[in-house]
Backbone as ProteinMPNN parsed JSONL, in Angstrom:
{"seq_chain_A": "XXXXXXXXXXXXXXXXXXXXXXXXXXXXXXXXXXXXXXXXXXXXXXXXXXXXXXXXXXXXXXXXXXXXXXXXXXXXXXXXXXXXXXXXXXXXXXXXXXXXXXXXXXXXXXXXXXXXXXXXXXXXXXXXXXXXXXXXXXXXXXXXXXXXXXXXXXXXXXXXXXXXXXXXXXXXXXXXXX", "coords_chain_A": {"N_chain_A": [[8.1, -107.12, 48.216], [8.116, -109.418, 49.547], [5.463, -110.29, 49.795], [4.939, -110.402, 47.174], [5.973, -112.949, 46.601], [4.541, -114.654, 48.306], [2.114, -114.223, 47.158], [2.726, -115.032, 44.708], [3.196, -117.968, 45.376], [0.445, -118.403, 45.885], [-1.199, -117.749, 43.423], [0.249, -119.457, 41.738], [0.478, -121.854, 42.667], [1.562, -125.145, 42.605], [0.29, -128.441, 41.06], [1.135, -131.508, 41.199], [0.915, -135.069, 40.102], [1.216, -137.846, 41.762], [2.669, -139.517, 40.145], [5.131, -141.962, 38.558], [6.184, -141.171, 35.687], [5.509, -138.527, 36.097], [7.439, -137.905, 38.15], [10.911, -136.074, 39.075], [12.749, -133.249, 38.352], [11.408, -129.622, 37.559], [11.505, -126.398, 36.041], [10.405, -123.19, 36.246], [11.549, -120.537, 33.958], [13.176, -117.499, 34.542], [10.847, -114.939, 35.196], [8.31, -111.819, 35.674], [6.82, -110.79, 38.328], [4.931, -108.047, 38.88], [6.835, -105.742, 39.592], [9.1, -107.193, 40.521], [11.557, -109.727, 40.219], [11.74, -113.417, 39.502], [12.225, -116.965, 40.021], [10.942, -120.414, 39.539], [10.631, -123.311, 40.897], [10.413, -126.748, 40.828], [10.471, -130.009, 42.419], [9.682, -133.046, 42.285], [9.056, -136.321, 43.685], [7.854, -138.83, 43.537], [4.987, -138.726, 46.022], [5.632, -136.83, 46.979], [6.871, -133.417, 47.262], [8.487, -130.704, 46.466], [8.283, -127.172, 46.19], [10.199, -124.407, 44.907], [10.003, -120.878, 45.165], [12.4, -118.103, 43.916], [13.369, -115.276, 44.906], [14.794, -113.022, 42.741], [17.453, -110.145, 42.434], [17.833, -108.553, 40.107], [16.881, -107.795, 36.535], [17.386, -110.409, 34.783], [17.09, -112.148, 36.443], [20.044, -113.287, 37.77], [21.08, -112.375, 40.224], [19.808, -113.93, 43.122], [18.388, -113.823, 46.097], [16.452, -114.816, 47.764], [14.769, -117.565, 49.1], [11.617, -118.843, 49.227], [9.743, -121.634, 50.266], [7.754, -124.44, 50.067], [6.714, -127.78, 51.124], [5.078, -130.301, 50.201], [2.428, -133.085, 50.576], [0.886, -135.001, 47.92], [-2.043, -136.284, 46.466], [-3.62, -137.681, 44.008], [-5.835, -138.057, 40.79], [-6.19, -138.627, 37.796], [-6.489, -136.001, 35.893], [-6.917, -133.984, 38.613], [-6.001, -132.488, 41.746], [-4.855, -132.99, 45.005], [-3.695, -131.086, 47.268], [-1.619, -131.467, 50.287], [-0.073, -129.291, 52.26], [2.946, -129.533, 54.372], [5.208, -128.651, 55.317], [6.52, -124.861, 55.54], [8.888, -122.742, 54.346], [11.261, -119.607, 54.34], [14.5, -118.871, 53.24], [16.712, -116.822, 53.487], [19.426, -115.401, 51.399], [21.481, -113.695, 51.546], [23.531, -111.33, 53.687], [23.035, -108.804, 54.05], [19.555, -108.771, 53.478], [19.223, -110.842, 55.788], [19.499, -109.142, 57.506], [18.07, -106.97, 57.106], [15.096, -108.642, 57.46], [15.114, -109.676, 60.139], [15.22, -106.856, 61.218], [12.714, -106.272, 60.965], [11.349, -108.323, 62.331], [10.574, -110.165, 61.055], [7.771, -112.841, 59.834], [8.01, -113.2, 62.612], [10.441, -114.221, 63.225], [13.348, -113.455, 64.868], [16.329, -113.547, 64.412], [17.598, -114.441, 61.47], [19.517, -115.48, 59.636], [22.175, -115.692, 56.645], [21.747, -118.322, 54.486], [20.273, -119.983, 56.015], [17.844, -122.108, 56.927], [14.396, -120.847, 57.395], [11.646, -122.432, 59.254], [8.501, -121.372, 58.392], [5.853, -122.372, 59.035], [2.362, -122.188, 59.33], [2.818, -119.404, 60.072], [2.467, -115.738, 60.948], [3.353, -113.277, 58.445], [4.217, -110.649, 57.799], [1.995, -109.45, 56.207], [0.837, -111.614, 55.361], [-0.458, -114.919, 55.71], [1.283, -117.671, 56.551], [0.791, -120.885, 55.293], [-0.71, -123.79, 57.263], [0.002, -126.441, 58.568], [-1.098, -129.465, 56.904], [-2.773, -127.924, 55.65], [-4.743, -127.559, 52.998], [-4.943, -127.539, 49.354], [-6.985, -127.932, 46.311], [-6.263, -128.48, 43.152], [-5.394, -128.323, 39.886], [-3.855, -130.041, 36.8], [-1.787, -129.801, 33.806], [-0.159, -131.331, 31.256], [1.981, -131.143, 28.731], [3.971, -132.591, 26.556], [7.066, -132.595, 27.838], [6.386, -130.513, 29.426], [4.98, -128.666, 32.059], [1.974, -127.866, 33.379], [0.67, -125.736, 35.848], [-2.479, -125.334, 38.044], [-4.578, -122.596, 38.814], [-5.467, -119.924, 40.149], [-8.992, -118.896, 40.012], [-11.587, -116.583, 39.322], [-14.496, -117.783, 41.137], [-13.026, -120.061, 41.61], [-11.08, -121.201, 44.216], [-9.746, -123.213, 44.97], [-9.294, -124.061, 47.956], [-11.811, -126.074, 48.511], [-13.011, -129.4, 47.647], [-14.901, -128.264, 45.598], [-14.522, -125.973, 44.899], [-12.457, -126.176, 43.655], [-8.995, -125.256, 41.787], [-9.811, -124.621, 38.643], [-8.226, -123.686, 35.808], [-5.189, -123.445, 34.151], [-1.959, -121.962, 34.404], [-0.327, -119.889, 32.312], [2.412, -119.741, 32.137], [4.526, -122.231, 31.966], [6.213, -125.143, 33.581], [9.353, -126.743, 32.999], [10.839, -129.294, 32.547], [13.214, -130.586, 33.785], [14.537, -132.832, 34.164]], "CA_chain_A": [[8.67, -108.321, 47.64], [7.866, -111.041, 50.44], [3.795, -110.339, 49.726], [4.704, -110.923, 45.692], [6.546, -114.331, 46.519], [3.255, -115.046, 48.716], [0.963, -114.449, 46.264], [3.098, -115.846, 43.449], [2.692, -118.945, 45.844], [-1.059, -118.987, 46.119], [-1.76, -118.197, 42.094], [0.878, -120.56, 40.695], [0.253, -123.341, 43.83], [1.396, -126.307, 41.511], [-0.294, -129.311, 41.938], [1.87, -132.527, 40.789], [0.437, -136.242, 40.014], [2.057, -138.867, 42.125], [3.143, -140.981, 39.191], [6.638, -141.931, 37.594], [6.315, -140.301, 34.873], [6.284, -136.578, 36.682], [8.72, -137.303, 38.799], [11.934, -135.162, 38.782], [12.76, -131.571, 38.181], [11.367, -128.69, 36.99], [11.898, -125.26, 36.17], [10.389, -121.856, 35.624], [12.915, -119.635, 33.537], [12.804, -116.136, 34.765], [9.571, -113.835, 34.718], [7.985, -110.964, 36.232], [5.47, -110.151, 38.805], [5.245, -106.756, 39.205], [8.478, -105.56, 40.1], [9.778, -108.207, 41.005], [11.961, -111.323, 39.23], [11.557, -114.605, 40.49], [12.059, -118.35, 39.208], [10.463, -121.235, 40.609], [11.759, -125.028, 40.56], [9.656, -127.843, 41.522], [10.861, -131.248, 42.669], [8.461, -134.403, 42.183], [9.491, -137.876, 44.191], [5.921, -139.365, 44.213], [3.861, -138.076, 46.512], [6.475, -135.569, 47.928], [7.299, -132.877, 46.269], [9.29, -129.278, 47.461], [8.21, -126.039, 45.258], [10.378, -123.264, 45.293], [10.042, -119.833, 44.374], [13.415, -117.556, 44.169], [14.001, -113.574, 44.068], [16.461, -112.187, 41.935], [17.716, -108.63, 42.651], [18.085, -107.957, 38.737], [15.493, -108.218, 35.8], [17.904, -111.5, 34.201], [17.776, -113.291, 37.284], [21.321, -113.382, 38.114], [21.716, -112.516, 41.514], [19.43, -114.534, 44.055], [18.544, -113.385, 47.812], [15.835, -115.231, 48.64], [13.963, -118.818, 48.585], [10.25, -119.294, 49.639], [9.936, -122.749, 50.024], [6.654, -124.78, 50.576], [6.968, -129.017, 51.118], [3.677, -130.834, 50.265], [2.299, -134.148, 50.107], [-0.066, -135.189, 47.152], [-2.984, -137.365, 45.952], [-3.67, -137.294, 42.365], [-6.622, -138.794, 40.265], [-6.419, -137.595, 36.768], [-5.841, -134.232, 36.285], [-7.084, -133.538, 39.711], [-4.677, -132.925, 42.738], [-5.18, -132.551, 46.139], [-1.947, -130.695, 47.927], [-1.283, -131.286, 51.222], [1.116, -128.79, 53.098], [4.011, -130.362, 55.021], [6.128, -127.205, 55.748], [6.882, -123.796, 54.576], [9.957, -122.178, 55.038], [12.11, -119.042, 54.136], [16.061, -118.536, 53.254], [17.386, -115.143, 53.286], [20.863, -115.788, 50.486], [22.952, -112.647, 51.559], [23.809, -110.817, 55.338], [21.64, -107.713, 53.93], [18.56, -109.553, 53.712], [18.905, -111.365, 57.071], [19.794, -107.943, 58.553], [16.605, -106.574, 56.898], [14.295, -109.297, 58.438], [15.763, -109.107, 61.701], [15.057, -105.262, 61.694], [11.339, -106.244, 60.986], [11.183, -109.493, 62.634], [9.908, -111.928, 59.599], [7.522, -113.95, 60.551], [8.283, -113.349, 64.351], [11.36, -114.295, 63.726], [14.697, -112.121, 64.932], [17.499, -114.225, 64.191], [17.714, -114.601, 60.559], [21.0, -115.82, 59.321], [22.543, -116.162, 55.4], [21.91, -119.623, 53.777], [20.008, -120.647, 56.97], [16.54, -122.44, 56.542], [14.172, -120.894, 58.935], [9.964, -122.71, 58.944], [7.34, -120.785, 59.128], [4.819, -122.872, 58.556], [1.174, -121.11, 60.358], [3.063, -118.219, 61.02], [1.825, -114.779, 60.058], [4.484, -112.869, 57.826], [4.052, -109.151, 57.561], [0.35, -109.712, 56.164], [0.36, -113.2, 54.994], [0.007, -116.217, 56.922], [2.222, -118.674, 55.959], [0.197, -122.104, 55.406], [-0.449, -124.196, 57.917], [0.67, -128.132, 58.561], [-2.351, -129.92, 56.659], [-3.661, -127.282, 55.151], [-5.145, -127.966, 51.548], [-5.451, -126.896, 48.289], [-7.557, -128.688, 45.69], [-5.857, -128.268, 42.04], [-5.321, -129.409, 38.484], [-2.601, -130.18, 36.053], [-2.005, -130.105, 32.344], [1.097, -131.859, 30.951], [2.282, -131.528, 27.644], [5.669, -132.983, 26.362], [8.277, -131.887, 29.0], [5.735, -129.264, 30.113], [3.925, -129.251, 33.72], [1.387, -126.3, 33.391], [0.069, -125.534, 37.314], [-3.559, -124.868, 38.539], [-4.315, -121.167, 39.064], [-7.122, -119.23, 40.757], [-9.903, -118.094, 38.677], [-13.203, -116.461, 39.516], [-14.686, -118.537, 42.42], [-12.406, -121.67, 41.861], [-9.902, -120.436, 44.989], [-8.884, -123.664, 45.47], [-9.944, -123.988, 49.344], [-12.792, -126.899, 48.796], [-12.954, -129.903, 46.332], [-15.926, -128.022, 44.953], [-14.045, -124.792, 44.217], [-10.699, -126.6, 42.455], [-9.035, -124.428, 40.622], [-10.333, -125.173, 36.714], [-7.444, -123.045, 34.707], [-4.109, -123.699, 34.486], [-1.546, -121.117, 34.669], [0.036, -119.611, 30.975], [3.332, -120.462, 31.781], [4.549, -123.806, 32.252], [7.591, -125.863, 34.474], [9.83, -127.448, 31.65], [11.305, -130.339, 33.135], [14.652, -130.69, 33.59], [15.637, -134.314, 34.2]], "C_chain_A": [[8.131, -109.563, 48.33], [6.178, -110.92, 50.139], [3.963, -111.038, 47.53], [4.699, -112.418, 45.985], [5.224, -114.938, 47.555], [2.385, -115.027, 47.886], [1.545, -115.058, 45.002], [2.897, -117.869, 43.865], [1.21, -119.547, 45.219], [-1.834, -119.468, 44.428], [-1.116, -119.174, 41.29], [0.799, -121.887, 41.848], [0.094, -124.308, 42.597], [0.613, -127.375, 42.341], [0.661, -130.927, 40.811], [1.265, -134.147, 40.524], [1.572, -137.134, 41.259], [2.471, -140.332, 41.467], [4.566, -140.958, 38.5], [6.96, -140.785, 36.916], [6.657, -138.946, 34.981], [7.218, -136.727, 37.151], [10.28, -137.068, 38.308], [11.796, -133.39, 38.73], [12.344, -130.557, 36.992], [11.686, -127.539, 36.981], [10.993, -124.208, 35.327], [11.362, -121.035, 35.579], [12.497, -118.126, 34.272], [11.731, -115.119, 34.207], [9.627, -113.147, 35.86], [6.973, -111.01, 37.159], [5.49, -109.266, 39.49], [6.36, -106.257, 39.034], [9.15, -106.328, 40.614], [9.902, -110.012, 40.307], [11.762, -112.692, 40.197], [11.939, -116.127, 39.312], [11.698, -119.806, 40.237], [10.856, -122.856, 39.806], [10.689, -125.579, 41.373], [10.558, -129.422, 41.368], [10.004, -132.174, 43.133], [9.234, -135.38, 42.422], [8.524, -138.497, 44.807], [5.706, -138.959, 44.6], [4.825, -136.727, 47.133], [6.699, -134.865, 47.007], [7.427, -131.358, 46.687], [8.842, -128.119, 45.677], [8.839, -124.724, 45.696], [10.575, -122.055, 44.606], [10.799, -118.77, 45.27], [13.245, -116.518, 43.562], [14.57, -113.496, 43.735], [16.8, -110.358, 42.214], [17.17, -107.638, 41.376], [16.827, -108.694, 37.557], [16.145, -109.942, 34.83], [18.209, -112.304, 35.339], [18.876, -113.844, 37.799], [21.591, -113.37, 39.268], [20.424, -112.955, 42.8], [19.587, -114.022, 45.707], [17.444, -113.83, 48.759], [14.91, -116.568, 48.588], [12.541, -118.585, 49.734], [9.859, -120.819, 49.647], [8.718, -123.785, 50.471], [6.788, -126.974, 50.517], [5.355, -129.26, 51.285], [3.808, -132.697, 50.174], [0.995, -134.459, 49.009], [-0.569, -136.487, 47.016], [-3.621, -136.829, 44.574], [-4.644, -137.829, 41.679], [-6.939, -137.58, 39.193], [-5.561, -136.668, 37.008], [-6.141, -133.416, 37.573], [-6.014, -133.954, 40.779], [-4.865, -132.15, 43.697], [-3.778, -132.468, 47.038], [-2.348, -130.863, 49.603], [-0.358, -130.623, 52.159], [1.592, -129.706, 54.431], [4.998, -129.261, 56.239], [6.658, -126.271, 54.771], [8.213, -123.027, 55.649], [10.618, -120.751, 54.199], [13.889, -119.42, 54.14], [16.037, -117.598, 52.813], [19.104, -116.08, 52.787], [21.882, -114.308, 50.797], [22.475, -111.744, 53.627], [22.969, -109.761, 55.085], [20.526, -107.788, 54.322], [18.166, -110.067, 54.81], [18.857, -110.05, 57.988], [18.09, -107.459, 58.123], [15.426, -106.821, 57.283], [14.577, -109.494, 59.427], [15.09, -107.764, 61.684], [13.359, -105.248, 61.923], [10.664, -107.528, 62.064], [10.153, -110.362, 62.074], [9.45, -112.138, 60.511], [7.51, -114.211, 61.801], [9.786, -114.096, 64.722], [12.947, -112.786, 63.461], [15.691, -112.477, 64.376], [17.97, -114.52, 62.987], [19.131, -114.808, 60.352], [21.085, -116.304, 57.552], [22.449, -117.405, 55.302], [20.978, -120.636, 54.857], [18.263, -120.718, 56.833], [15.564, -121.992, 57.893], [12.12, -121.313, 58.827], [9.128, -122.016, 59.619], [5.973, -121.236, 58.524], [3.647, -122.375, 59.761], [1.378, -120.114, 60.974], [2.395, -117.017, 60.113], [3.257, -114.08, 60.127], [4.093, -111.622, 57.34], [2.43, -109.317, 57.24], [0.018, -110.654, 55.228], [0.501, -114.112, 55.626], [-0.033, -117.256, 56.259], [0.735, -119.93, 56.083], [0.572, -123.031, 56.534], [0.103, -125.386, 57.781], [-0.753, -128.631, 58.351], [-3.408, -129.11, 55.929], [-4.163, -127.661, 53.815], [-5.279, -126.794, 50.117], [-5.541, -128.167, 46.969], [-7.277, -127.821, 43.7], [-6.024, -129.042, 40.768], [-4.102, -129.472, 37.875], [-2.787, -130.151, 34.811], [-0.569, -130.672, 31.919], [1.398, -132.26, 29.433], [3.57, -131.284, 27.116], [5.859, -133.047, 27.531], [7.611, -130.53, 29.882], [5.049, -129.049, 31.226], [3.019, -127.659, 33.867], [0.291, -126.476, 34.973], [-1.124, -124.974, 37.394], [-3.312, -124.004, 39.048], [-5.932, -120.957, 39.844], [-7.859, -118.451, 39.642], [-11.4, -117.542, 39.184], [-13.307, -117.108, 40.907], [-13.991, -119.702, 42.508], [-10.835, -120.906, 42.72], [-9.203, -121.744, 45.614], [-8.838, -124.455, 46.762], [-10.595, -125.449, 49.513], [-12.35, -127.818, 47.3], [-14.249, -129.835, 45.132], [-15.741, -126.686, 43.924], [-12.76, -125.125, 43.861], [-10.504, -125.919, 41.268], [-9.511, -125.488, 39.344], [-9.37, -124.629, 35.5], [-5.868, -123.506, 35.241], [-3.515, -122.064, 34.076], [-0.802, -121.208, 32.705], [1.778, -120.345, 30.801], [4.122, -121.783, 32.702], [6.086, -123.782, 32.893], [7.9, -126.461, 33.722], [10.782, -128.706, 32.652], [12.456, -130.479, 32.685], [15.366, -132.223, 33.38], [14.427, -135.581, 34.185]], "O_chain_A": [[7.763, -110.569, 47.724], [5.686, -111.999, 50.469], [3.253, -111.833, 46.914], [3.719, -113.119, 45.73], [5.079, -116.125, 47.265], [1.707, -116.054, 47.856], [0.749, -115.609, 44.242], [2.606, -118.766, 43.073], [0.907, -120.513, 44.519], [-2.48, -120.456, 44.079], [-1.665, -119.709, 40.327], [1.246, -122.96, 41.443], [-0.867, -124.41, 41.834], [0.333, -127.411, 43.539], [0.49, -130.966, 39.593], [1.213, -134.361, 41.735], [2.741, -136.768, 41.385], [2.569, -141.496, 41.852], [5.01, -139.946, 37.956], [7.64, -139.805, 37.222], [7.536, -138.295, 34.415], [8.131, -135.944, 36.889], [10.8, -137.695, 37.385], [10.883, -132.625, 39.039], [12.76, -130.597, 35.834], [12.311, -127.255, 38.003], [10.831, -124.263, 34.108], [12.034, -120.679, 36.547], [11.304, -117.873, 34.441], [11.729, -114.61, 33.087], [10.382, -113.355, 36.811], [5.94, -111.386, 36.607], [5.939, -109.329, 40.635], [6.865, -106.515, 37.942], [10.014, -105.867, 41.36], [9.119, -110.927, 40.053], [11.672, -112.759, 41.423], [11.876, -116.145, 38.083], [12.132, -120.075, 41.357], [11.187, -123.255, 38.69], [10.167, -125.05, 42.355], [11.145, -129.801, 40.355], [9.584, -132.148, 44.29], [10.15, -135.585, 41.625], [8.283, -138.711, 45.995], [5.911, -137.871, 44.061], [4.332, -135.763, 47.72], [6.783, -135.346, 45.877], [6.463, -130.826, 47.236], [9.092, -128.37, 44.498], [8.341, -124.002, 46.56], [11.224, -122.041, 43.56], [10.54, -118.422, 46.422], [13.044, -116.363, 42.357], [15.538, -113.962, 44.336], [15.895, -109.548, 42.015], [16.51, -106.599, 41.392], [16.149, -109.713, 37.691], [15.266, -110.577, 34.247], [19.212, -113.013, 35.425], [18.746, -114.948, 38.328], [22.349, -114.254, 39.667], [20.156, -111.963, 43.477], [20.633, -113.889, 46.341], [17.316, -113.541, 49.949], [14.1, -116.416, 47.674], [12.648, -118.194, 50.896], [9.604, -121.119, 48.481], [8.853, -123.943, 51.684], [7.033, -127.3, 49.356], [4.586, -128.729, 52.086], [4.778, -133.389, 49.864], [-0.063, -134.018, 49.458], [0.019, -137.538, 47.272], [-4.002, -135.691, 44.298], [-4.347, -138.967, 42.042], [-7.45, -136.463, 39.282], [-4.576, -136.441, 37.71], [-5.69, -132.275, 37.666], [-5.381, -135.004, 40.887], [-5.028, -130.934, 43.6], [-3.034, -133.383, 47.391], [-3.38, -130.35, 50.037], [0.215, -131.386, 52.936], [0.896, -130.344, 55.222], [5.262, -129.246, 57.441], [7.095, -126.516, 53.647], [8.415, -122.852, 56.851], [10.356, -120.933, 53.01], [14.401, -120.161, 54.979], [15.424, -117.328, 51.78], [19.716, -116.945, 53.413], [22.924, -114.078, 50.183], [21.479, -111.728, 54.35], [22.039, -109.658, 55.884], [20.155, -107.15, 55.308], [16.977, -109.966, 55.113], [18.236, -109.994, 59.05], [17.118, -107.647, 58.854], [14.603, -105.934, 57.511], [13.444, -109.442, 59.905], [14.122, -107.783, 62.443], [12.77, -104.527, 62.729], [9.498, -107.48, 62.455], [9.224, -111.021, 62.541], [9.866, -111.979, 61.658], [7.082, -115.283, 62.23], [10.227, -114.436, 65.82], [13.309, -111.918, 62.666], [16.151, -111.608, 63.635], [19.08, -115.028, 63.148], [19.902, -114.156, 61.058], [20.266, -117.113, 57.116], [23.163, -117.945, 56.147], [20.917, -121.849, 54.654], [17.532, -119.739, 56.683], [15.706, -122.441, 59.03], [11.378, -120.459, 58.343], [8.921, -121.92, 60.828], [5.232, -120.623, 57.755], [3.989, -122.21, 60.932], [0.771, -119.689, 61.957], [1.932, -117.147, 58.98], [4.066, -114.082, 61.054], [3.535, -111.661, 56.244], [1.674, -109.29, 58.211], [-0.906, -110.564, 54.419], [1.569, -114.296, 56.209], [-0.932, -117.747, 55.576], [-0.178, -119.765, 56.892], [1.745, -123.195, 56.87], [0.803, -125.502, 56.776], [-1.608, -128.426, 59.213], [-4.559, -129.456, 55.662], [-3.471, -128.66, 53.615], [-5.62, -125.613, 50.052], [-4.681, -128.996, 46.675], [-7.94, -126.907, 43.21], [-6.623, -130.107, 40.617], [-3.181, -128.907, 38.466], [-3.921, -130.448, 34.434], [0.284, -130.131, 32.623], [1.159, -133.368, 28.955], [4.193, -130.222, 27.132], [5.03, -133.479, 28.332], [8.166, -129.802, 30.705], [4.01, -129.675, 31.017], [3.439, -126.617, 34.37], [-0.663, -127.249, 35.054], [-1.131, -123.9, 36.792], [-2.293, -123.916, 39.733], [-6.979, -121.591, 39.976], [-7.477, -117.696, 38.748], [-12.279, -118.379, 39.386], [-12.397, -117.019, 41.731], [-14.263, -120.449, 43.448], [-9.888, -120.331, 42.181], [-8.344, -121.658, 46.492], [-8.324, -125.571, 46.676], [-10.165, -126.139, 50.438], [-11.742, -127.414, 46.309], [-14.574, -130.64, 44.259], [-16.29, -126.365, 42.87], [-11.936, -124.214, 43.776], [-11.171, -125.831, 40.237], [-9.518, -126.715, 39.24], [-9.599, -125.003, 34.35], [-5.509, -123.812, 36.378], [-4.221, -121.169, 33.611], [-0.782, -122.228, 32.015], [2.251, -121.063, 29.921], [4.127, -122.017, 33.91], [6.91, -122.871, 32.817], [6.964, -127.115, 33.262], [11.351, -128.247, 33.642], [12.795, -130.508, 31.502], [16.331, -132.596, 32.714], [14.771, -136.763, 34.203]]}, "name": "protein", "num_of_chains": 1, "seq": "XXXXXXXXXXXXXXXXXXXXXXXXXXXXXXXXXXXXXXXXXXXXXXXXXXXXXXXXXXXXXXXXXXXXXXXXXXXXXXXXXXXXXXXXXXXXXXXXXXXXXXXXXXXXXXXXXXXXXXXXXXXXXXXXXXXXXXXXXXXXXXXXXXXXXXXXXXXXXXXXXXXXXXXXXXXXXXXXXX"}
């Protein structure tokens, strides 16, 4: 599960404009990857902007146990968008969960606690390492209506350089809430 919500990170890594117009909330409704449910919410306030992507236990999304949480800062020209990481963090949502990462020690950490925000920004997490402070990723956007469709990885566009920016956007879109 914690390697899906990492890689559901890296291929849906939104990338946001820093203009009026985006800002506010979005939402992905409940989908799949792999075995595992998830829904992800983005929050745009100009250049800031918090993306988070939440497990669900159950295939309707109902019961919640875990947030992934990544804080960026952006620069925008066009449909091009250059993310800046800020901080990444975990919440474990139930005493199971914290007991579970505790037993493994997340991230290097032991202490896990319900509802409690813990950053692991440049840490390595079972076999992903969390993003660092400054790290980059060079994206795009598509925006139609109420729709915010996120730069994806494709082929050699990984994202990494502003030579390899992703070029595809992702199928399904952040519907904007407010």
């Amino acid at each position: 599960m914690m390697t899906t919500l990492l890689l559901a990170n890296l291929f849906f890594a939104p990338a946001v404009a820093a203009t009026p117009a985006l800002s506010g909330d979005y939402q992905r409704p409940c989908y799949a990857i792999d075995d595992d449910y998830l829904t992800t919410e983005l929050n745009v306030t100009g250049n800031k902007w918090t993306l988070q992507h939440i497990a669900y236990e159950d295939d309707k999304c109902g019961q919640a146990y875990l947030i992934y949480q990544v804080d960026y800062k952006v620069k925008s020209e066009e449909q091009n968008i250059d993310m800046t990481t800020v901080e990444v963090s975990y919440m474990s949502l139930s005493d199971e969960v914290s007991e579970a990462l505790n037993m493994v020690s997340y991230c290097g950490i032991s202490d896990w606690k319900k509802k409690e925000k813990r950053v692991v920004t440049g840490k390595l997490c079972d076999e992903f390492n969390a993003p660092k402070q400054g790290d980059m990723i060079y994206s795009i956007i598509k925006v139609q209506g109420n729709d915010l469709y996120l730069g994806t990885m494709s082929g050699t566009a990984d994202g990494k350089t502003p030579e390899t920016r992703y070029d595809q956007v992702d199928s399904l879109p952040l519907h904007k809430l407010r």
